[in-house]
C-alpha positions in Angstrom: -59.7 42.7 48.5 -59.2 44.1 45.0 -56.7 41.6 44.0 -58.5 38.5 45.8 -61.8 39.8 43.8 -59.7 40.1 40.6 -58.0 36.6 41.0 -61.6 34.7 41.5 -62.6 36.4 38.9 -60.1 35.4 36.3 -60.5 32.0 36.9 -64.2 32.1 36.8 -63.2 33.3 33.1 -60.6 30.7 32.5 -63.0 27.7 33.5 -65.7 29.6 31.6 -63.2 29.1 28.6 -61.7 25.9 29.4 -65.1 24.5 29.7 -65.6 25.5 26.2 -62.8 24.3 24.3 -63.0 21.2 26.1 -66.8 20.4 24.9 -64.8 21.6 21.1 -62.3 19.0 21.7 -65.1 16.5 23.2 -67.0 17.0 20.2 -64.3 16.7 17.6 -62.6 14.1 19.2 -66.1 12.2 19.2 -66.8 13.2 15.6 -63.9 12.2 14.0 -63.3 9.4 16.3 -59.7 10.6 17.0 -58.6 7.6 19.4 -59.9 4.7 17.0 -57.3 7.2 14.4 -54.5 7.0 17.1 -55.0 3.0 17.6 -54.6 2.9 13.8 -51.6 5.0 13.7 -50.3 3.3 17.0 -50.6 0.0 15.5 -49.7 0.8 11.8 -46.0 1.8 13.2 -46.4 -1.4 15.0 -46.9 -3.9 12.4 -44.1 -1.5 10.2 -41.6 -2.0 12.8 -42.4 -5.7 13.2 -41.8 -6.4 9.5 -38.4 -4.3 9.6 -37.0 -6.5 13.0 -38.6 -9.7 10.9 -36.7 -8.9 7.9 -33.4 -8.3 10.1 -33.9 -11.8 11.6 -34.7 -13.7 8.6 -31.6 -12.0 6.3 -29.3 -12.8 9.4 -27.1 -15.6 8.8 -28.5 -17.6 12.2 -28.2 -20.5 10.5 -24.6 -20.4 10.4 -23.8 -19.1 13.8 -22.3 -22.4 14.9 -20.7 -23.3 12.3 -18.8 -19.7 12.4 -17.8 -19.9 16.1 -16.5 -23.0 16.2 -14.3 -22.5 13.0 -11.5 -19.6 12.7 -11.3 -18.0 9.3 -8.5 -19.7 7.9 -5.9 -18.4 5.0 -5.1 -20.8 2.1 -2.0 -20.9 -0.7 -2.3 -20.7 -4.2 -1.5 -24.5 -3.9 -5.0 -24.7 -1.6 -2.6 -25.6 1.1 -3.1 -23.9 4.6 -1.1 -20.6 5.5 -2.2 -19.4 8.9 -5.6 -18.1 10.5 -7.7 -15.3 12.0 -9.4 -14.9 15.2 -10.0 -12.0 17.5 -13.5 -13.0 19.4 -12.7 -16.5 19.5 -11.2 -19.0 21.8 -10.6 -22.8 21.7 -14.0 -24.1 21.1 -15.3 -27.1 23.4 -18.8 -29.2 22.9 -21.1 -29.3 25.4 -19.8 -32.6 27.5 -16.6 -31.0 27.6 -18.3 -28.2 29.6 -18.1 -28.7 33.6 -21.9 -29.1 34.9 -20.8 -26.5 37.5 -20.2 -23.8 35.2 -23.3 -24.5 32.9 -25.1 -24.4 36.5 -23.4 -21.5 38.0 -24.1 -19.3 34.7 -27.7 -19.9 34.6 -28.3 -19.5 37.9 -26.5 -16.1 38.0 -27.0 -15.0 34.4 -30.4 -16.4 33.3 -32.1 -18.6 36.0 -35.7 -18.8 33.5 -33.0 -19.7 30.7 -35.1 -23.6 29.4 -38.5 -21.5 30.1 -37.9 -18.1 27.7 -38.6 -17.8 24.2 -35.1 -15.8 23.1 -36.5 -13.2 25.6 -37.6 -12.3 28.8 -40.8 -10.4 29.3 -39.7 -9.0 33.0 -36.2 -8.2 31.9 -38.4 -6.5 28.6 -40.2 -4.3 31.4 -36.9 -3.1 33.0 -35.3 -2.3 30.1 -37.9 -0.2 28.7 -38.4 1.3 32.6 -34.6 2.3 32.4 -34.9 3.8 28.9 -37.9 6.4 29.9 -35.9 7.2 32.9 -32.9 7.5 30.8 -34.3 9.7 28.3 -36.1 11.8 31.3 -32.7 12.7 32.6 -31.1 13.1 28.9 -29.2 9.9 28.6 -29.9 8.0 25.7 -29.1 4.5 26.2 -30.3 1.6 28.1 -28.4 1.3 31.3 -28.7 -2.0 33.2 -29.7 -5.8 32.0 -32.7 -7.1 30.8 -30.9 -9.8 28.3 -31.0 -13.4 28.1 -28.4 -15.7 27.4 -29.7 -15.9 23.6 -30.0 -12.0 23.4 -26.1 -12.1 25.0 -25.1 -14.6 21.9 -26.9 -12.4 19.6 -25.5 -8.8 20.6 -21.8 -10.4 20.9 -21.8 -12.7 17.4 -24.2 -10.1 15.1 -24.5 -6.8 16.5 -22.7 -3.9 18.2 -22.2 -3.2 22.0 -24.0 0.0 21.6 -26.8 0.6 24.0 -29.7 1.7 22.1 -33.8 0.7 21.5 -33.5 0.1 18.5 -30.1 -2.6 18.4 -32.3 -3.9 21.8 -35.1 -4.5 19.2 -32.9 -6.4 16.7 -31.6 -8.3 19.2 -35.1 -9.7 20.6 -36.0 -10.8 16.6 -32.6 -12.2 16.3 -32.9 -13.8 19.3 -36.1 -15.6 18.5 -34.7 -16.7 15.4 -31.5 -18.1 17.1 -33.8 -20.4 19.4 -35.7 -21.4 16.5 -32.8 -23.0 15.2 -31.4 -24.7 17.8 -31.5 -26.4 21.3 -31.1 -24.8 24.5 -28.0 -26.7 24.8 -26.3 -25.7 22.1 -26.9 -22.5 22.9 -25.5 -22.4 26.0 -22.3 -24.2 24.1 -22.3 -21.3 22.0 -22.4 -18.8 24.8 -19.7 -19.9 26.7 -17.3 -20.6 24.2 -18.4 -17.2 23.0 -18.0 -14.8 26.0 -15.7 -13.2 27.2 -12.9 -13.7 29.8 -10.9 -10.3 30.3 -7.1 -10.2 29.5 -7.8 -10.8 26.1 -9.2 -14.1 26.5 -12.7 -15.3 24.8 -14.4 -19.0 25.3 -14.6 -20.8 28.5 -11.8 -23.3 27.4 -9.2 -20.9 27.0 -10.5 -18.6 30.7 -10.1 -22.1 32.5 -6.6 -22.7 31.4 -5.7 -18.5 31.7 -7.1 -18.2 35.4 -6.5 -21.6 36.9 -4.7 -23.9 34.9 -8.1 -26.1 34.0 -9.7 -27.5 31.2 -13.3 -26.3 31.5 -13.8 -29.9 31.7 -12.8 -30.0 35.4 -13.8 -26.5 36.8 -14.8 -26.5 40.5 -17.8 -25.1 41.8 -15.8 -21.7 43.1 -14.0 -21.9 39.9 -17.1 -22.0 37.7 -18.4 -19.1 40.0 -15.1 -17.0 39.6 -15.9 -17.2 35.8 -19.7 -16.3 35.7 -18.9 -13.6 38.2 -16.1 -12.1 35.4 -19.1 -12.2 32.4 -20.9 -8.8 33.6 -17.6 -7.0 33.9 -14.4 -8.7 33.2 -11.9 -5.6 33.6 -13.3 -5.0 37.2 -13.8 -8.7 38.1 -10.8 -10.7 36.7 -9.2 -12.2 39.6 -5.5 -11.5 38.1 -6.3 -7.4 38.4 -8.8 -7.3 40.9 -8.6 -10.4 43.1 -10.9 -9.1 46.0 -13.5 -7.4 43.2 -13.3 -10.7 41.8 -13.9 -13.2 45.1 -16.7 -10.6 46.3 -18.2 -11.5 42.9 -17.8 -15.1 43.1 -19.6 -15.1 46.3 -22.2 -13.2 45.2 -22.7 -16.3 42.3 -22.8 -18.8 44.7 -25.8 -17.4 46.6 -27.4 -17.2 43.5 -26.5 -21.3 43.2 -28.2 -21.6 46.3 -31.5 -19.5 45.5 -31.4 -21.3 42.2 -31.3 -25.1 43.9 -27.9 -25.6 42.6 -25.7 -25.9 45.8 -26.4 -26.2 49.2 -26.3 -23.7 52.0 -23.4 -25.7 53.9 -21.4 -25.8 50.0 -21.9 -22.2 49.4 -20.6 -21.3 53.1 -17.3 -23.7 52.2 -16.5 -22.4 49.2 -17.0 -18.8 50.2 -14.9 -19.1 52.9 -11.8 -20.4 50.5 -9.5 -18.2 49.2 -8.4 -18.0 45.6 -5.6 -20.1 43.7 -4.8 -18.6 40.6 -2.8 -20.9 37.9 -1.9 -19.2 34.0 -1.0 -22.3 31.9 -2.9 -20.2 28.6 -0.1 -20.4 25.7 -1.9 -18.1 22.7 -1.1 -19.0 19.3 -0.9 -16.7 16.4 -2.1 -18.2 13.3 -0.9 -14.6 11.8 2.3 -16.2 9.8 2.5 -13.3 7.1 1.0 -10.1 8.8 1.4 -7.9 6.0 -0.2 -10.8 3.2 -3.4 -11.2 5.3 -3.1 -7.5 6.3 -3.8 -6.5 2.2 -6.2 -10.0 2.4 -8.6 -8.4 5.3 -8.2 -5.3 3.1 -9.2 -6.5 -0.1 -12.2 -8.3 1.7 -13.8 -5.3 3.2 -13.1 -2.9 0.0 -13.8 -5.4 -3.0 -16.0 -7.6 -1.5 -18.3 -5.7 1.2 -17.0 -8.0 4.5 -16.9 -6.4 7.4 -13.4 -7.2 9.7 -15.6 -8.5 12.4 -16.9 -10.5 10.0 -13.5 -11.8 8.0 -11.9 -12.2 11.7 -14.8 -14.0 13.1 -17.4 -16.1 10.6 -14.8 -19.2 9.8 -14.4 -18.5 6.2 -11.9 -20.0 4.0 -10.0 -17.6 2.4 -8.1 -18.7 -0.4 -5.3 -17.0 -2.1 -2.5 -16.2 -4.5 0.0 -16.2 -1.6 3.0 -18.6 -2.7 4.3 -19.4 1.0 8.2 -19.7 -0.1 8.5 -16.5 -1.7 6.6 -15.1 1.4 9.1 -16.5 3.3 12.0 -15.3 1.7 10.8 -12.0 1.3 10.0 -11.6 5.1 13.4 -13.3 6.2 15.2 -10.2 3.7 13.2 -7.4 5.7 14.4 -9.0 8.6 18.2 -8.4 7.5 18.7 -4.7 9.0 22.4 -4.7 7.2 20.7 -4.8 3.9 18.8 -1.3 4.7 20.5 2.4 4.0 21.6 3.6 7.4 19.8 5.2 9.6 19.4 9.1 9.9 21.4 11.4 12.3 18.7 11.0 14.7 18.2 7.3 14.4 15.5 7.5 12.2 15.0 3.7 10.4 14.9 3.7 6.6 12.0 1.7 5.5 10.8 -0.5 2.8 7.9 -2.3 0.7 7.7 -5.0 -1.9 5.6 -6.8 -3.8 5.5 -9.9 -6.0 2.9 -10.8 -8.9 2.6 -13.9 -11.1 2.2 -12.1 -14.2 0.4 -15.0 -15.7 -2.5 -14.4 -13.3 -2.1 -11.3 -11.9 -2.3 -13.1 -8.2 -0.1 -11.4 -5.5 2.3 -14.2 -4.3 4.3 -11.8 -1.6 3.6 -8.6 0.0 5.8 -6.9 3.0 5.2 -3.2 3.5 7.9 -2.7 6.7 10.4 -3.5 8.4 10.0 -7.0 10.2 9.6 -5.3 14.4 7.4 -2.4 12.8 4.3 -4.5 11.7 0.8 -3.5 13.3 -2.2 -5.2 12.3 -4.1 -3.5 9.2 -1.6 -0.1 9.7 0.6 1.0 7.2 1.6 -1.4 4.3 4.0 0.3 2.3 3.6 -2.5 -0.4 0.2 -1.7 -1.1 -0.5 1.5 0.6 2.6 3.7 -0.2 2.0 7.2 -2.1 5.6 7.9 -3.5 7.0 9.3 -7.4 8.1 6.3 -9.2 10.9 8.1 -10.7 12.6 6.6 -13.4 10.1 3.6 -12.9 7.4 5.2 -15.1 10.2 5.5 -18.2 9.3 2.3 -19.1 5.4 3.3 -19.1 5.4 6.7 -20.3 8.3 7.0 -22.9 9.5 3.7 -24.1 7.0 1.2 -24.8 4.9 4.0 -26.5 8.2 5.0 -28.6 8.3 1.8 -29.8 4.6 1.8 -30.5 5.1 4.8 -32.6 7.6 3.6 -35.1 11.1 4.0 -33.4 12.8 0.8 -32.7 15.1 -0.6 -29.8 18.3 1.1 -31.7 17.2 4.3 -32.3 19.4 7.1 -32.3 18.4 9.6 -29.7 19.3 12.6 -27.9 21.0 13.1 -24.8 21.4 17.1 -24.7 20.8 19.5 -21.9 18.0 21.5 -23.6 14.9 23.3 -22.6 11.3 21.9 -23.7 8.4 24.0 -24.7 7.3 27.3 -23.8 8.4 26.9 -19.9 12.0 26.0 -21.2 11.5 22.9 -19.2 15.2 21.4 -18.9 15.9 18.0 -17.3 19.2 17.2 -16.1 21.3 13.5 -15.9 21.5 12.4 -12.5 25.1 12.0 -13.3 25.3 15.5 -15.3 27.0 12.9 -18.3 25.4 13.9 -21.8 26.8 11.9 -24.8 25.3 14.0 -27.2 23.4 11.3 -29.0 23.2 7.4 -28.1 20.6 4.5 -28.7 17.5 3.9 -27.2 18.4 1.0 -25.4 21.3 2.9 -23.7 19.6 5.3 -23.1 16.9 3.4 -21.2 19.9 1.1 -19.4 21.2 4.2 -18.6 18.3 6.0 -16.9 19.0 9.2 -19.2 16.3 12.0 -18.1 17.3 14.3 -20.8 16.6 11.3 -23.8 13.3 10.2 -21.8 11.6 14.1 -21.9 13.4 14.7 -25.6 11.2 11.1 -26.7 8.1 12.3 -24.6 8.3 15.6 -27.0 8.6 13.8 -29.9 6.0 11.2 -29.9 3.5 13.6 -27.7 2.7 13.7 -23.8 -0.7 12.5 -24.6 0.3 9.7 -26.0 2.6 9.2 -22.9 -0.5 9.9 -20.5 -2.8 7.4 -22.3 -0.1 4.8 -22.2 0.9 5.1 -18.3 -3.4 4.8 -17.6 -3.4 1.2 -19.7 -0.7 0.2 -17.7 -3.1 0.5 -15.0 -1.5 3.5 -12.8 -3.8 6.5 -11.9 -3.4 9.9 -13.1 -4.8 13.4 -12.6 -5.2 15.7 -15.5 -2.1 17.8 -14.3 0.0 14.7 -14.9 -0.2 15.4 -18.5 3.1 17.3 -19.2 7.0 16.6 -19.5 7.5 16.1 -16.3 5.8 12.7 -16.5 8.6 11.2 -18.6 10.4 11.7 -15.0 7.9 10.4 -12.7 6.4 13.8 -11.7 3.2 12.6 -10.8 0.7 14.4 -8.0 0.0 11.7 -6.4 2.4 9.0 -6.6 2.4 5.5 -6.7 2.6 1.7 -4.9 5.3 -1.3 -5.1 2.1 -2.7 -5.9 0.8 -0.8 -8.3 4.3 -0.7 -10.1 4.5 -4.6 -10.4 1.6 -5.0 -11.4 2.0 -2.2 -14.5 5.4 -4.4 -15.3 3.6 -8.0 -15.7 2.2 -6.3 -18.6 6.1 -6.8 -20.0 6.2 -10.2 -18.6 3.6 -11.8 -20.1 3.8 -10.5 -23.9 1.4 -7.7 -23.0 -1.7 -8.8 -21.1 -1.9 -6.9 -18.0 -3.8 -9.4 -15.4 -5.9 -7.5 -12.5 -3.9 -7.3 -9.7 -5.3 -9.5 -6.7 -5.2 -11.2 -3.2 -8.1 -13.2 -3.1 -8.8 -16.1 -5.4 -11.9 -17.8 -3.6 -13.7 -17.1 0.0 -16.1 -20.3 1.5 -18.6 -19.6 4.5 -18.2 -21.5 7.4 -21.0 -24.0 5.9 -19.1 -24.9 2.9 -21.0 -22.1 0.2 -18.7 -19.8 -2.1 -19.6 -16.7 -1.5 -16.5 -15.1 -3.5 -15.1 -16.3 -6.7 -12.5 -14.9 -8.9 -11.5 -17.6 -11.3 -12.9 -14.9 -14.0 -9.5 -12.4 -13.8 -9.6 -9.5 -15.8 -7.4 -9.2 -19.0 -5.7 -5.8 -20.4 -4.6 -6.2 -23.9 -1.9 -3.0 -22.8 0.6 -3.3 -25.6 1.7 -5.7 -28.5 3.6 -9.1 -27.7 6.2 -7.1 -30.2 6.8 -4.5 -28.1 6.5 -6.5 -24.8 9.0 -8.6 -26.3 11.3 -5.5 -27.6 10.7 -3.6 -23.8 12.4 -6.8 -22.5 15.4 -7.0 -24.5 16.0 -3.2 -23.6 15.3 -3.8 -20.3 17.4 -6.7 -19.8 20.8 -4.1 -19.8 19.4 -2.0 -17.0 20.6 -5.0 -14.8 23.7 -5.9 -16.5 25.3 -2.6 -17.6 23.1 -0.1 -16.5 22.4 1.3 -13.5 20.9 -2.0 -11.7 23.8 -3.6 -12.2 25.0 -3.4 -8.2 21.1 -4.9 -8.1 21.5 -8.1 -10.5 20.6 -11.3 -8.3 23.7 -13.6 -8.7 23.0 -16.6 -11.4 20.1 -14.8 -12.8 18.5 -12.7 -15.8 15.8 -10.0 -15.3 14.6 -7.0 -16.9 13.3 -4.6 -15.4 14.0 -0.6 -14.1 15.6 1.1 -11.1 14.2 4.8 -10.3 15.0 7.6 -8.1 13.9 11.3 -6.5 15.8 13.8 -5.1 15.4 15.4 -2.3 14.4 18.4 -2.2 13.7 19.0 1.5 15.5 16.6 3.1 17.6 18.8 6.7 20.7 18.0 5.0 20.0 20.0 1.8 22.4 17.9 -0.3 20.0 16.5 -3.0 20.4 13.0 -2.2 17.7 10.5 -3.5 14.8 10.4 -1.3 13.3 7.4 -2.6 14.7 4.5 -4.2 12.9 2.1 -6.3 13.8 -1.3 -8.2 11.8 -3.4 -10.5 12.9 -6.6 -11.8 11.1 -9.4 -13.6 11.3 -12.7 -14.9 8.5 -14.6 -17.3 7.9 -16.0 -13.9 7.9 -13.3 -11.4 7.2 -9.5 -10.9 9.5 -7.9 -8.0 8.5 -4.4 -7.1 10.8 -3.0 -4.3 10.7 0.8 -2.7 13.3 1.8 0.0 13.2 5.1 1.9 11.9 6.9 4.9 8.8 7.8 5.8 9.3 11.2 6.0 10.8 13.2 3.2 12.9 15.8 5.7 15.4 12.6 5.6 17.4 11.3 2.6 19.5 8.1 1.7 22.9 9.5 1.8 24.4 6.5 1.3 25.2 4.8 -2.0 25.7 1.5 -3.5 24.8 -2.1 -2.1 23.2 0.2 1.2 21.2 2.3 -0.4 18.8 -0.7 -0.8 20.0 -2.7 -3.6 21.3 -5.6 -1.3 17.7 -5.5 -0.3 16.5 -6.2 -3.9 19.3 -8.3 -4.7 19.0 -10.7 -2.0 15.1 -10.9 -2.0 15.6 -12.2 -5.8 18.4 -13.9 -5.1 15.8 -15.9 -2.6 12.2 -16.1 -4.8 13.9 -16.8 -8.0 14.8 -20.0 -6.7 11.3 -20.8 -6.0 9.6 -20.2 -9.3 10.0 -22.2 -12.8 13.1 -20.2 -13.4 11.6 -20.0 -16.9 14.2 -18.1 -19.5 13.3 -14.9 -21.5 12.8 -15.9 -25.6 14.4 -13.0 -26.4 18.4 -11.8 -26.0 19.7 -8.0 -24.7 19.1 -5.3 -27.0 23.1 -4.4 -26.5 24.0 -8.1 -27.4 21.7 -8.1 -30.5 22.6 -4.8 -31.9 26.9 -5.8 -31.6 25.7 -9.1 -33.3 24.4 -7.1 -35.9 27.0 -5.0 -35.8 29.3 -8.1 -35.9 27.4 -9.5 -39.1 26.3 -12.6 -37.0 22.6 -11.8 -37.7 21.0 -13.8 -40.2 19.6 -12.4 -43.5 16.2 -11.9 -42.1 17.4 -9.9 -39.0 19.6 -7.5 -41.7 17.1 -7.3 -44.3 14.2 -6.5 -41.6 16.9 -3.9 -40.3 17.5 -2.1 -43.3 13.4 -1.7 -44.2 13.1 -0.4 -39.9 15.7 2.3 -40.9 13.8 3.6 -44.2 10.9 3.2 -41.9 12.7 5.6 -39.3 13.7 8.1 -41.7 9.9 8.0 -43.5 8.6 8.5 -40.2 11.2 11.1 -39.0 10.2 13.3 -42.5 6.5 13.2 -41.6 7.2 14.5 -38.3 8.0 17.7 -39.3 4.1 17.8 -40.3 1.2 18.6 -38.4 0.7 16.0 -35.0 -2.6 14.6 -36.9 -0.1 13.3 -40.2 2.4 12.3 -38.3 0.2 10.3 -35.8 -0.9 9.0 -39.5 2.9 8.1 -40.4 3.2 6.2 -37.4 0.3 4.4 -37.1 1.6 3.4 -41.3 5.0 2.9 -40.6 4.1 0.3 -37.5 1.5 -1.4 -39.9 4.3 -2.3 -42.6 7.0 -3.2 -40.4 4.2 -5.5 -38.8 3.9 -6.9 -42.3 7.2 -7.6 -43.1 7.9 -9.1 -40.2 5.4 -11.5 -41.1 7.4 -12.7 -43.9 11.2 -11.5 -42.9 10.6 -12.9 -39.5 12.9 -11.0 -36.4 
């Protein structure tokens, strides 16, 4: 009794209370006039959200949605000649009377039957959705599970949005929608749709399903054909009649009683065609348009880094891509990496060495060849050891680092330097000859020809690693701050670089020192014929003088004919250029063989960056001469050199110049301008016992006269 009497009680108490604060709330909410608030606030995130979805659908490119899927992106040459294209949504596109009536009827009837009475959406598939979403997000699943799309909103989420399942891409895709049917006709909507959707077994558009499944143009698909296909568009992994054959006839059944409800087909017709079984016919060939995977590889890449394209949008808007690719070189370069006899061996484990390579025009800077692999190792956008490869340059970065800033600093192509094995600085840094040959003291151009690591760290020292630093960064080729030291006359770099990188640092030699930015894309049109991307502005470094381009050159030009690229040198040719290598220091054989191999070769015409290796630095190229990689180089220049203008360097070897001098077969200029370089030298050599600052003075005065008197002596 106590407990019922102390239970009616409390709520006596609680009403008492209740009753109170709800005449507060009454009064308040009366006062203030809280719901005419909440309308406002209701309908100010309304009108907010409205102009967000309105601004989405006006900025999206509707206009141009037809346009886009009937075109695939397509690749073009330097000589605007076409290489090849992309597609990955797309099929073989058919108009509208090339469309069977009984697949446009069987779609609409099972996919859309209110499809000629609905604005872009439908209010009753609106309702379910947002029905599905509250239960959704009552039982923690957040996403909308279940239709509620028409055909238009279908178009819309496959051609401009994600497959995600969310309010807010649902919302996008309702203004989109409405934007889509406000450009054009129900029918060509439809078009769009079918050649749009897909198939299953890789296989988008109508067209190309027809001929996959049955052996059809979409032209002449049947009834329970056309029904097969609709049946495949809500699911095509579980109703593809290849996989799932019964899955797949259930379905098509199911369509055909929706033919029937929908005035389509009679009763008798649907009860025919149910009743027949399923012929299957694959006549679908697909065509690649993907000529030179590892060019457009580095062309999709460029497109989404530089220029803010999305792939789904490179692979699938019809541009017109148009590029520095020259389509012989291409060619040739490909066929070489095709060639396994021209790679090192493999390892004990069968381990493949790889390669990457790269040509420039250094007159433009435009990429005319890229291949970053072996030919059967190429996956689409993966690893492109042309462009993407992280690796020392080795004895590549001499060139960059050492020589052409020598040069720049007063010492001249015949220099005498030293070639001593000697400790640098307080570390007693001591670099060693790959060959542990010193001479004692040689030329600069030997020296260079030679690959001497001893002269290149001794010159470093003497002209200043800064100076060395500054130079490699004009050349275009990162560095981090702990770059700066000896080691970078050697290629000891933190990071590493590219083939592509490298080539393009070399055109700076090529083309009498103007370093052109290094590129893929010249030009990209939209599918309507408007440039959205142009680069006929390039770019210019002004890196070094034409001087010392020119004197780089002649050095150069006697690493490929007595140096060590001689087993390199394309037969019938001249280049310059440099050959570079690492050791390994942890490869499982512990015997210091070069773990990476580099060659770089050049004509006025052509830059040829070439690395050859393996991907994983426990393995090294034991094997020397032509297989460890330079029957590779040779043979790839042996087959673009061909191809280009074959144009001829205007300057001869440093070794053939300097025994013409010695020879007396110089003329008075050359000896006169030879006997003022060497007071130069020794004035220079004097003031570089003085602090850095006077002898960064002397140098800068000794390169200002000799630039003078060459002006009248000549060279």
């Amino acid at each position: 009794m106590r407990d019922s009497s102390f239970w009616n009680k409390f709520k006596q108490q609680f009403a008492h209370f209740w009753s109170i604060f709800w005449s507060w709330v009454g009064e308040k909410w009366s006062r203030y006039q809280l719901w005419r608030w909440l309308a406002i606030g209701f309908l100010s995130i309304f009108l907010v959200a409205s102009i967000y979805l309105t601004f989405v659908a006006k900025t999206t490119d509707v206009s141009g949605l037809k346009s886009a899927l009937q075109q695939s992106t397509e690749i073009y040459d330097q000589d605007n000649k076409k290489a090849g294209y992309l597609y990955s949504q797309k099929g073989t596109w058919v108009s509208s009377d090339q469309l069977s009536q009984n697949m446009k009827d069987a779609v609409l009837s099972s996919e859309d039957r209110n499809f000629y009475h609905e604005y872009g959406f439908s209010f009753k598939g609106l309702a379910r959705a947002a029905w599905l979403l509250v239960k959704n997000k009552v039982t923690g699943r957040n996403y909308i599970s279940g239709g509620g799309s028409t055909l238009t909103q279908q178009l819309v989420k496959n051609a401009f949005l994600s497959q995600e399942q969310t309010f807010t891409r649902k919302a996008k895709e309702i203004f989109i929608a409405m934007q889509v049917e406000n450009e054009y006709s129900k029918n060509e909507i439809l078009t769009m749709y079918l050649n749009n959707a897909y198939f299953g077994n890789g296989v988008w558009g109508v067209e190309d399903a027809a001929q996959k499944y049955f052996g059809v143009h979409a032209s002449e698909l049947t009834v329970p054909q056309a029904a097969t296909l609709t049946g495949m568009l809500s699911n095509p992994a579980q109703y593809n009649p290849i996989d799932h054959i019964q899955a797949a006839r259930q379905k098509r059944n199911l369509v055909l009683t929706t033919m029937v409800k929908n005035k389509k087909i009679s009763q008798a017709q649907a009860t025919q065609y149910q009743a027949a079984g399923m012929v299957l016919n694959d006549t679908y060939q697909y065509r690649s348009g993907y000529k030179y995977p590892y060019y457009f590889d580095a062309v999709i890449d460029e497109a989404i880094k530089d220029y803010g394209l999305t792939e789904a949008e490179i692979m699938n808007r019809g541009y017109k891509i148009y590029t520095s690719l020259d389509q012989q070189q291409q060619s040739q370069m490909q066929s070489t990496f095709a060639d396994s006899s021209l790679f090192p061996n493999a390892a004990s484990d069968g381990t493949k060495a790889q390669a990457g390579s790269v040509a420039i025009d250094p007159k433009t800077g435009g990429v005319n060849a890229v291949v970053g692999g072996r030919a059967e190792t190429h996956v689409f956008r993966g690893y492109n050891r042309g462009t993407g490869l992280i690796r020392s340059p080795g004895s590549t970065i001499k060139p960059l680092a050492v020589y052409a800033p020598a040069l720049q600093s007063g010492y001249h192509y015949d220099s005498k330097v030293e070639d001593k094995l000697q400790g640098f600085g307080k570390n007693e840094y001591t670099p060693h000859n790959w060959d542990d040959q010193y001479a004692g003291e040689l030329r600069m151009y030997q020296a260079l020809a030679l690959s001497k690591n001893t002269t290149a760290v001794w010159l470093l020292n003497k002209i200043g690693v800064k100076k060395g630093f500054r130079s490699v960064e004009k050349f275009g080729i990162p560095l981090d701050k702990t770059d700066e030291n000896l080691s970078l006359a050697l290629g000891g770099l933190k990071k590493g670089v590219s083939p592509y990188q490298m080539a393009s640092a070399y055109t700076a030699f090529a083309n009498n020192g103007v370093r052109k930015s290094p590129h893929f894309i010249t030009k990209i049109v939209d599918s309507e014929g408007k440039t959205i991307v142009d680069r006929t502005n390039v770019k210019s470094t002004h890196v070094i003088s034409s001087r010392v381009a020119k004197q780089m050159t002649s050095m150069m030009m006697d690493v490929y004919t007595n140096g060590t690229g001689v087993s390199a040198k394309p037969d019938g040719y001249t280049i310059a250029g440099k050959t570079g290598s690492t050791e390994s220091t942890t490869a499982s054989n512990n015997n210091n063989d070069d773990n990476d191999k580099w060659y770089i070769g050049y004509t006025p015409d052509v830059v040829v960056a070439t690395w050859i290796g393996f991907d994983s630095s426990k393995y090294s190229i034991a094997n020397v001469g032509t297989n460890a990689g330079s029957a590779l180089f040779k043979t790839e220049m042996e087959g673009i050199l061909p191809t280009t203008a074959q144009s001829s360097f205007n300057v001869k070897s440093a070794s053939t110049r300097y025994n013409e001098t010695l020879a007396g077969k110089s003329d008075a200029s050359s000896n006169t301008w030879n006997s003022i370089e060497k007071a130069g030298e020794g004035l220079k050599k004097k003031f570089s016992e003085g602090t850095s600052g006077i002898r960064d003075k002397a140098s800068q005065a000794a390169e200002s006269g000799k630039r003078y008197l060459e002006s009248i002596f000549g060279r």
